[in-house]
C-alpha positions as CSV (number, residue, x, y, z in Angstrom):
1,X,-1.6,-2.2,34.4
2,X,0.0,-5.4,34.8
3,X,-1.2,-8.2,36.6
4,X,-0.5,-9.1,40.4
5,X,0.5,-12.2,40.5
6,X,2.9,-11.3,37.0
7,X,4.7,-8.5,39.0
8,X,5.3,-11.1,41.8
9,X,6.6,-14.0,39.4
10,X,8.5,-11.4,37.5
11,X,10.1,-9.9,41.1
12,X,10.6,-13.4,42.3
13,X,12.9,-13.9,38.8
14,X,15.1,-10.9,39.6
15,X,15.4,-12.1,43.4
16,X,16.8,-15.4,41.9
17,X,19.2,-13.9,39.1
18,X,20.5,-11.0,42.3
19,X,21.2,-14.0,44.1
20,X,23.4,-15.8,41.9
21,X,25.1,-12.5,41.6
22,X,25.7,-11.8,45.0
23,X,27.0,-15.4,45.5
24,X,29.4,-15.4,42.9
25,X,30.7,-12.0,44.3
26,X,30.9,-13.5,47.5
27,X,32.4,-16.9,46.9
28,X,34.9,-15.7,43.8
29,X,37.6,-13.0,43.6
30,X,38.5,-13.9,40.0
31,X,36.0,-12.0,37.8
32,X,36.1,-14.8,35.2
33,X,34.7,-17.5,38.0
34,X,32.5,-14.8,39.5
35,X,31.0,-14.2,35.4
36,X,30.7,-18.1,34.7
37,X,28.0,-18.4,37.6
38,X,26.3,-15.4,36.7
39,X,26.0,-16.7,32.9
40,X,25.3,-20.1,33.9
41,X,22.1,-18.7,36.3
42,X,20.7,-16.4,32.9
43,X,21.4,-19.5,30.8
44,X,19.2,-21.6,33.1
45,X,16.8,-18.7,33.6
46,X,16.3,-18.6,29.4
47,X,16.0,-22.5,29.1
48,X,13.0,-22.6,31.4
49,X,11.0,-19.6,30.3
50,X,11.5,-20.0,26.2
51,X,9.7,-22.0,24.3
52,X,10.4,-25.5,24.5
53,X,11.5,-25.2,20.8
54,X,14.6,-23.1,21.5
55,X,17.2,-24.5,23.1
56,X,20.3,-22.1,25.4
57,X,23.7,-23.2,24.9
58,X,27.2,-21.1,25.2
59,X,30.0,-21.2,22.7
60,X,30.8,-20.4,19.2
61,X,28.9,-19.4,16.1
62,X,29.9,-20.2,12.9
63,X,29.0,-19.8,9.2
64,X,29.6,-21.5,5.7
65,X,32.3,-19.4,4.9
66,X,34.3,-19.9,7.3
67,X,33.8,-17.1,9.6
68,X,33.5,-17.5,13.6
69,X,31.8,-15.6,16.3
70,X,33.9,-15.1,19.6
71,X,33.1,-17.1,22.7
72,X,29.2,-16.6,22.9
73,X,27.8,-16.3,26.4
74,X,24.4,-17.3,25.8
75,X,23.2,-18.7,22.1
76,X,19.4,-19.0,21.9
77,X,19.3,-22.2,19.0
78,X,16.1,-23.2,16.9
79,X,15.4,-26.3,15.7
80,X,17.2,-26.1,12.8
81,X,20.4,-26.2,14.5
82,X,21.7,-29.6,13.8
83,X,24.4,-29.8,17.0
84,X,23.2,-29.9,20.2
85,X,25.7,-29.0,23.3
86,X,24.5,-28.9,27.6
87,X,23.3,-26.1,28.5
88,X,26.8,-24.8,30.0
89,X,29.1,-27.2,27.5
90,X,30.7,-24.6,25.2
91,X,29.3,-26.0,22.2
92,X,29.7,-25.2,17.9
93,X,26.3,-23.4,16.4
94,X,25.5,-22.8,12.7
95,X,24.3,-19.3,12.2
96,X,21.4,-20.9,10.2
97,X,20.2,-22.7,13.8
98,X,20.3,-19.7,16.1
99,X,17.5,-17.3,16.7
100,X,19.5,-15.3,19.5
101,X,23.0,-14.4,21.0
102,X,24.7,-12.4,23.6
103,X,27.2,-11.6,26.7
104,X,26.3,-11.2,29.8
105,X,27.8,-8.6,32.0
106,X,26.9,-8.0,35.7
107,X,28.8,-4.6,35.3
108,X,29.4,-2.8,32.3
109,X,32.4,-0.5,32.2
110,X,33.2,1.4,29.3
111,X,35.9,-1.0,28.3
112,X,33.0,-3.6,28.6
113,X,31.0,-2.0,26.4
114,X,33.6,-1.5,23.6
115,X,34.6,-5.2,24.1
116,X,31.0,-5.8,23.5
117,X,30.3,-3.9,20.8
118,X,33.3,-5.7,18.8
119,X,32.5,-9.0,19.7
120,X,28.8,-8.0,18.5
121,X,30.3,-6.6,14.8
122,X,32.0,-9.6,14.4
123,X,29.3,-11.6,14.8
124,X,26.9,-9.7,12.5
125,X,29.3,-10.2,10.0
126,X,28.6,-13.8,9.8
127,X,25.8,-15.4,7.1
128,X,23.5,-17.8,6.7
């Protein structure tokens, strides 16, 4: 069983992230604007809770030969990543430097999901 006060911390997370959802539902029509808060919260959300070795960025991936991610919501980099961005500056990441990526979706439809699963193909295709 887990731990009280780990349930509460954990509940009071999702209360945060739901919030930043329902504002940016609430404040934007545009689904862009609307997905820009809700990545921004998760970014901010990653950057205090990893270690303080990782750092959370957004952007593209790249590798030596020449081969680019898509836009990259979130991009977990290690400290071998020699360029360093803000947290919500869409930055450039070698593949060697990043431990983590991924999109963030508030809803996932099936067109969502096959949008996904491409940008996530081309992505594995890149080397270190």
């Amino acid at each position: 069983m887990l731990n009280r006060n780990l349930v509460a911390m954990l509940r009071s997370q999702d209360r945060k992230l739901s919030a930043a959802l329902e504002e940016s539902r609430s404040a934007f029509k545009h689904a862009g604007l609307r997905g820009d808060v809700v990545e921004c919260a998760f970014r901010e959300f990653l950057d205090r809770h990893l270690p303080r070795h990782f750092t959370v960025g957004t952007g593209e991936v790249l590798d030596l030969h020449d081969q680019t991610s898509t836009q990259t919501d979130v991009v977990v980099a290690n400290i071998d990543q020699p360029f360093r961005s803000g947290i919500h500056d869409p930055g450039v990441f070698l593949i060697e430097g990043v431990s983590a990526a991924g999109e963030i979706k508030s809803r996932l439809t099936l067109d969502d999901l096959d949008d996904t699963l491409k940008k996530a193909a081309v992505f594995k295709k890149l080397r270190n």
